[in-house]
C-alpha positions as CSV (number, residue, x, y, z in Angstrom):
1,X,-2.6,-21.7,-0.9
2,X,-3.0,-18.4,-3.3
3,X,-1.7,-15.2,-2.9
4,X,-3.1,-11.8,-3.0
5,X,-1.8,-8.4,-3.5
6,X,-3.0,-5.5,-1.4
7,X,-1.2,-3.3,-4.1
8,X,-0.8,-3.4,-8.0
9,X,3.0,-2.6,-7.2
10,X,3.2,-6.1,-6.1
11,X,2.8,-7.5,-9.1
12,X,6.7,-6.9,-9.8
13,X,7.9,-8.7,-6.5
14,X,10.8,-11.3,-6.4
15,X,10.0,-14.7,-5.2
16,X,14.2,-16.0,-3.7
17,X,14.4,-19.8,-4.1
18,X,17.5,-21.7,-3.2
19,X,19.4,-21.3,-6.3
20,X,16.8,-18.9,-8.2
21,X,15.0,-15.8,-8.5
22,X,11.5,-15.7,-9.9
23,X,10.4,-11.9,-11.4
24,X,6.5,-11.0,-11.9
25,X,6.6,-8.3,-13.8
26,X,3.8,-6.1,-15.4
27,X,3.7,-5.6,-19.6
28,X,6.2,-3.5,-20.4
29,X,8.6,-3.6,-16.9
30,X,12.6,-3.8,-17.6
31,X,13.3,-7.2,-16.8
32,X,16.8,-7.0,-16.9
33,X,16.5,-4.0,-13.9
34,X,14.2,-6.1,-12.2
35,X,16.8,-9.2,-12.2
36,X,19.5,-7.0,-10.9
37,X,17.2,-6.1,-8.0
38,X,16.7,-9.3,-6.7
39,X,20.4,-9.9,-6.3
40,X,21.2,-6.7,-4.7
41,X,23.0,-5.6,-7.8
42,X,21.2,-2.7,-7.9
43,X,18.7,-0.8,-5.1
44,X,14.9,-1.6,-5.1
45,X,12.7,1.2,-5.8
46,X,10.1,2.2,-3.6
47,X,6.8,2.6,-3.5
48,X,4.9,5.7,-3.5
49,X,3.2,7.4,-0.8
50,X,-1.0,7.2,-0.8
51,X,-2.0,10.6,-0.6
52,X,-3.5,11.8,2.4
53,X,-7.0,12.3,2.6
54,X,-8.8,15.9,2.2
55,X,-11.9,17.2,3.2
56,X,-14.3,15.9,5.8
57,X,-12.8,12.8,7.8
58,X,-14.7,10.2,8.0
59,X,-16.0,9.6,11.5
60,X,-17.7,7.1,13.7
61,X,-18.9,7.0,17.5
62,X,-17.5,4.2,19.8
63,X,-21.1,2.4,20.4
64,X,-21.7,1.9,16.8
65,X,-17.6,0.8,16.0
66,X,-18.3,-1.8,18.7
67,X,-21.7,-2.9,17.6
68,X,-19.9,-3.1,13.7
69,X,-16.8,-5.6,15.9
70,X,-19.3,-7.8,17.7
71,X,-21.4,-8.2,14.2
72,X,-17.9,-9.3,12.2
73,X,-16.5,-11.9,15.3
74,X,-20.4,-12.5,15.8
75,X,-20.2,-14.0,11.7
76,X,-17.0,-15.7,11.6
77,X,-17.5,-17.6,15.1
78,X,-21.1,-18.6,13.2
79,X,-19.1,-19.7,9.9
80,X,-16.4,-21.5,11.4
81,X,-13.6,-19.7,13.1
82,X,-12.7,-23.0,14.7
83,X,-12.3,-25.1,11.2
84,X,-9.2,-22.8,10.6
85,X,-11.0,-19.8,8.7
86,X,-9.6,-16.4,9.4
87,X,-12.6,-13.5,8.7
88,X,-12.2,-9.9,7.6
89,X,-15.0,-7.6,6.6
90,X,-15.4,-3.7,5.7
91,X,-17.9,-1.4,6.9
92,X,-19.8,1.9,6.6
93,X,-20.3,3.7,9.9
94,X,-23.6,2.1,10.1
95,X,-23.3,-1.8,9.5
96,X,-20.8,-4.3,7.8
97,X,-21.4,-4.8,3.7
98,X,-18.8,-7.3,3.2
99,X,-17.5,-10.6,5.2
100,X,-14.7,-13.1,3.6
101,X,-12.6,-15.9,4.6
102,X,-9.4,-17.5,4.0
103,X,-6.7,-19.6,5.7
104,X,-4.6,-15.7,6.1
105,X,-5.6,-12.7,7.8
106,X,-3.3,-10.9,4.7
107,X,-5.8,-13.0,2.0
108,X,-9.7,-12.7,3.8
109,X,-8.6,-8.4,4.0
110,X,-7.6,-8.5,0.4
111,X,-10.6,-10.1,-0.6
112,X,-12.2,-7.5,1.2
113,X,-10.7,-4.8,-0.4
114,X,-10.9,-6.3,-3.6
115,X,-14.9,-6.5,-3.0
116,X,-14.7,-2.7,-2.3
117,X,-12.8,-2.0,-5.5
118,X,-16.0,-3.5,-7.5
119,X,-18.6,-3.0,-5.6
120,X,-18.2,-0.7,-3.0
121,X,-17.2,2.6,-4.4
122,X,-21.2,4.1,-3.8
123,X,-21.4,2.5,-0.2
124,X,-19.1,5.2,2.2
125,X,-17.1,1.9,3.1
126,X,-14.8,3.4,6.1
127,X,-14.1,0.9,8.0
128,X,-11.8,-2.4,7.5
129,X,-12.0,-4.8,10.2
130,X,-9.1,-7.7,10.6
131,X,-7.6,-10.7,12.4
132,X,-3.7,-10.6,13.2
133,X,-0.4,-8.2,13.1
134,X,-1.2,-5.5,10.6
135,X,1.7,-5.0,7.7
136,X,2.3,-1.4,6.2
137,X,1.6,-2.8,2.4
138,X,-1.9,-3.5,3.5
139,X,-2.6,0.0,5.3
140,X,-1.3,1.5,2.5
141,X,-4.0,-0.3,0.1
142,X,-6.7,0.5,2.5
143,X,-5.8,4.2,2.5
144,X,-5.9,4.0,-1.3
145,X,-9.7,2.8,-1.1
146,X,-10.3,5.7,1.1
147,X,-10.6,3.5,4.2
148,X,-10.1,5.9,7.7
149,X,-10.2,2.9,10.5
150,X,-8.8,-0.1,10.5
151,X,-9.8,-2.6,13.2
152,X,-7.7,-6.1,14.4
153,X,-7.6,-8.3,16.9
154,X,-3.7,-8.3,17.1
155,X,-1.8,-4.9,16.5
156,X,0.4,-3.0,13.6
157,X,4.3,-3.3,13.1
158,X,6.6,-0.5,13.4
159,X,6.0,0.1,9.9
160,X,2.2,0.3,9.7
161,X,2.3,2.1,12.2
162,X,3.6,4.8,10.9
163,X,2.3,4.9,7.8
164,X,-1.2,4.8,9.6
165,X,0.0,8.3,11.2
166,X,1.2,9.6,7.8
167,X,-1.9,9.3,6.6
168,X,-3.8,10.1,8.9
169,X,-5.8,6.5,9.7
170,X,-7.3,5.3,12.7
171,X,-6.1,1.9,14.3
172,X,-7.8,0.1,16.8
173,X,-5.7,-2.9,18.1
174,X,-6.8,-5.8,20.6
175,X,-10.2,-5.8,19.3
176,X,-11.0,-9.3,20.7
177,X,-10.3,-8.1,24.3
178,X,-12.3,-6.7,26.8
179,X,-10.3,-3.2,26.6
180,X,-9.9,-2.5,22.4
181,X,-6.9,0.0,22.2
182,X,-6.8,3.3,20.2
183,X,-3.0,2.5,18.6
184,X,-3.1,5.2,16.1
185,X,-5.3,8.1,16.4
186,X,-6.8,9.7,12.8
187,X,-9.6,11.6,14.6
188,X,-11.8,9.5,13.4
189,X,-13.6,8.0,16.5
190,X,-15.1,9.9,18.5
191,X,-14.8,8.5,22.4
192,X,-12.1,6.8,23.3
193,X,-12.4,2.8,23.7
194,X,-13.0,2.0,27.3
195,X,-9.2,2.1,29.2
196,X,-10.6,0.9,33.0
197,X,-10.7,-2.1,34.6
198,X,-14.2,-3.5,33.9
199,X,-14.5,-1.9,29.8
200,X,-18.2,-1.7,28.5
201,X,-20.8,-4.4,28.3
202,X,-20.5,-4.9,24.4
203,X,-16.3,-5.2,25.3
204,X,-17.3,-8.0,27.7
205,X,-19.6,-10.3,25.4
206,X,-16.7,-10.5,23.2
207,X,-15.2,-13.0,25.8
């Protein structure tokens, strides 16, 4: 199974074997620094902050975010959600550009992103829609490729979760249910998912 980095920063991650410490660094990276890291001789640097988005925000009303949900779990129940294949996709406010798979929710979003690095740039891609807990490293890359709402069937951790409110993203969690939850609010949707008991029709063909 391969890896993929949300951020170029990974590149310079420590892999912690049993009796060894394997370094990926970039050309030109102090090795020796990078050693002393990954023993705890010395304090890991962080990474910096995205910058927050200016202008305009994106926005998106809740008919056509559900219609873009049903067409994504529509296309991976279609290509073989059952056979082990986990689905993400981004999406401009008016239909999905890019679907991909892998065996991790982390790998299928990074393809994703990766597709929007290359080819997406000219397409208002807003929208990144996901399987699973979300991590803070991959809101972080998101927010870097100018994404404003980020969709997934599971939720965020403590961590993304906050970093989705630094920056001002929008997080829908539960998607696959019949009542989606707003999680984190970026102002960037502009009803509220359905919160009663019954939730709207498009919430209930999901199930």
């Amino acid at each position: 199974m391969h890896g993929f980095y949300e951020l170029t920063d990974h590149l310079d991650r420590v892999t912690v074997h049993e009796n060894r410490a394997s370094v990926m660094v970039e050309s030109g990276q102090d090795i020796d620094i990078r050693r002393l890291e990954a023993v705890g001789s010395a304090p890991p640097r962080s990474l910096p902050d995205p910058d927050r988005p200016d202008g305009e925000p994106f926005r998106v009303d809740e008919p056509a975010l559900l219609s873009l949900m049903d067409a994504t779990w529509d296309a991976a129940r279609r290509d073989g959600s059952a056979d082990g294949y986990v689905h993400a996709a981004v999406a401009s406010a008016e239909s999905v550009h890019c679907i991909a798979r892998d065996l991790t929710s982390a790998a299928s979003a990074a393809k994703v992103l990766g597709w929007t690095i290359l080819e997406g740039t000219e397409r208002n891609l807003s929208v990144l829609l996901t399987r699973g807990i979300l991590a803070r490293p991959l809101i972080e890359a998101a927010a870097r490729l100018g994404i404003s709402v980020v969709v997934t069937s599971g939720v965020p951790t403590a961590d993304a979760f906050r970093a989705a409110a630094r920056l001002a993203l929008t997080i829908v969690g539960m998607a696959m249910s019949r009542t989606p939850a707003l999680l984190v609010d970026g102002g960037h949707i502009e009803q509220l998912p359905p919160t009663d008991d019954t939730g709207s029709d498009q919430a209930k063909e999901r199930t």
